[in-house]
Structure formats: C-alpha cells, structure tokens
N, C-alpha and C positions, 0 to 999 in steps of 0.2 A: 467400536460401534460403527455400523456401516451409517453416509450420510443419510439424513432424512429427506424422504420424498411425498412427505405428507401434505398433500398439497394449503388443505386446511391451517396447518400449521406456519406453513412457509407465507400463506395468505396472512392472517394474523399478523408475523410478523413483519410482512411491509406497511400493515395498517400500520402500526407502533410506529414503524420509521414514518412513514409519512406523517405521520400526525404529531410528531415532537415540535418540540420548539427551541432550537440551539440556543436561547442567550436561558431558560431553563429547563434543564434537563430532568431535572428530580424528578416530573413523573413520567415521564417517560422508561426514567433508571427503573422505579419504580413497578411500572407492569412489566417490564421486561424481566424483573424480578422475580415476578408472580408465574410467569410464563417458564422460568428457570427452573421455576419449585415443582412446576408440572414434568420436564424437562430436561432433568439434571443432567446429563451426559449429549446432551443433542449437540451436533458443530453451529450447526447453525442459530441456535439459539445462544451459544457461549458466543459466537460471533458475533452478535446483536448487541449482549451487553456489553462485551466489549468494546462496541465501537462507540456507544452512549458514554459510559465514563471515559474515555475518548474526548468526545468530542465536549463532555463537563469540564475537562482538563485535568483529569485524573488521570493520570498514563501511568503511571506503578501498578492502578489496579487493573485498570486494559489492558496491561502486558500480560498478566496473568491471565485472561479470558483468552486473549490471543493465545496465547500460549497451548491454553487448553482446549481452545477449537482444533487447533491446528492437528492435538495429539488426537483428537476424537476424528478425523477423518473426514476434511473438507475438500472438495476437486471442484474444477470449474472457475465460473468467476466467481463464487465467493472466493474459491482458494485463491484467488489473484488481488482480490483486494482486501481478502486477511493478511494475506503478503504483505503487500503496498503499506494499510495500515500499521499492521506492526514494525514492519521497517519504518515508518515514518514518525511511532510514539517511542522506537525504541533512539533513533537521533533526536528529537525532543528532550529524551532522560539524560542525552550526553555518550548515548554507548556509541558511539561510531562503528566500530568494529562489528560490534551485533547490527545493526542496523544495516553495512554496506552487506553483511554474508543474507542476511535475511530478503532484500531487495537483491541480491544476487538471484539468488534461488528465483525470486520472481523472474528476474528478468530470462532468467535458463527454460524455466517453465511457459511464461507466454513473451517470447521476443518481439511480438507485434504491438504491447502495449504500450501506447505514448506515455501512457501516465505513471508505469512502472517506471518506465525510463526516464523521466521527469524526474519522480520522488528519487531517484539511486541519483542524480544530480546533485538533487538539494541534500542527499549525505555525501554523497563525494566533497561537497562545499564546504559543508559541517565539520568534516576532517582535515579540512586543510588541503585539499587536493582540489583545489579551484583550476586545474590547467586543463584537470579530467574531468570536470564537471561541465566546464563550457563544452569542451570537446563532445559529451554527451549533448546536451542541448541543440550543437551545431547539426548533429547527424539527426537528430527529431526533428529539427527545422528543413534538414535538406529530404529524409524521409514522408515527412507528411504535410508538407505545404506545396500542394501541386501548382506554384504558379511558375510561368515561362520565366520569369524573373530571378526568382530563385533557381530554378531548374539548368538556367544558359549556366551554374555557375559551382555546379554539382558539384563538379573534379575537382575543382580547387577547393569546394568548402569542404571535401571527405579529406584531401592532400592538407587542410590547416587543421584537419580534428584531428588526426593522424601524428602529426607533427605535438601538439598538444598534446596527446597520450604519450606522445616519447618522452616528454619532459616531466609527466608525471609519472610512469615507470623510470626513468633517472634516476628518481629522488629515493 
C-alpha cells in the first residue's frame, strides 16, 4: 500500500500525539486504536501505535507495529524515525544485532541525522562495542557543533574516532 497522503488523516494523528501524556498512555493507545480500526493497513497510522506502546513500554508489541509500518510503505522522516524507533525498542528487548542492522539501514538512508547516529551509539554500547560507540559520538560531536573550539581540533578528534573504530573492528 502506497504511503498516505491524507492530509486529514495525518492531521488527526499529530492531534493524538500531541495530546498524549507519557507517564499514561492508555488513551492515547486507545484512540490510536480506533483510528487503526478505521485504518488497518495505513504506515503511518501502524507507526503511531507503535510508537504509543513504545513509549507505555511495551516494546514486543511496538515491534510489531514497527514492523508492519515499515512493510506497508513508509519514506521520509517518518521512515527515519520508524527506523530510529525500532532500532532503539528492538536494543531495549536485548536483540543487538537486530537493532545495530536496523539503525544501519537508517544511518545508509539519512546520513545527516544526528539522532540516527546517536541511537546506532547507544546499540553499539548495548553490544559491547563501547570503542565504536564513543567513536560515533566523537564524529557527532566534531560534525554538528560548530564552535571554533571544537573545530581548532577536527583532525585529531576524526584521527582518535578512527583509531577507535580500529579497535572495535579488531575484536
């Protein structure tokens, strides 16, 4: 199914998301659910509730949602922070492996995002590969914080993440 471009629809649900309340999420899951039944193949509405039970701390069943946006045809930024999210509930359940291939894929897809590149850290970490996880952060840090201070200091901080990738390729 090709993505939805219903504007109506997509309005709705930013209401939902705006109007949740993280510490309870039931109703939110809730109309999200209603919206579902209206819905049942939409990406972006399988993305919605997957990111609610998400963020309830259900991640077994937001794998699933994720799962099934992703097969229904999402591009764009949601496709980047279906990405992110699922990489980030699928290191949560303990799968490392799912999680660094799935944050791979993001990171191939939008190479600009700080925030892909963050979450693929916090699995790298996850795994045991704490040498390539700072190393990633080093290059976010020398990437997207434009001060002279950091900047005087480029070549060495790409020459120590460098160095650090080599030690986690080693292993």
């Amino acid at each position: 199914m090709p993505e939805t471009t219903d504007p109506a629809l997509l309005q709705r649900l930013s209401d939902l998301f705006d109007a949740r309340d993280r510490d309870d999420m039931a109703p939110t899951i809730r109309a999200l659910r209603e919206v579902l039944a209206e819905h049942p193949a939409d990406p972006h509405v399988l993305y919605e509730v997957g990111g609610a039970y998400d963020t309830a701390g259900e991640e077994e069943t937001a794998a699933g949602y994720y799962e099934r946006a992703l097969a229904a045809g999402l591009s764009g930024d949601t496709l980047r922070r279906c990405l992110l999210q699922y990489g980030s509930t699928l290191r949560n359940l303990g799968r490392y492996d799912d999680s660094l291939a799935v944050l791979e894929r993001a990171r191939e897809s939008f190479p600009a995002s700080e925030s892909v590149r963050v979450w693929h850290a916090l699995s790298l970490h996850a795994a045991g590969r704490s040498d390539a996880a700072v190393a990633e952060l080093m290059l976010v840090a020398v990437d997207g914080i434009p001060t002279p201070d950091l900047q005087r200091y480029q070549a060495a901080i790409r020459g120590n993440a460098e160095y650090l990738r080599s030690l986690d390729a080693a292993r």
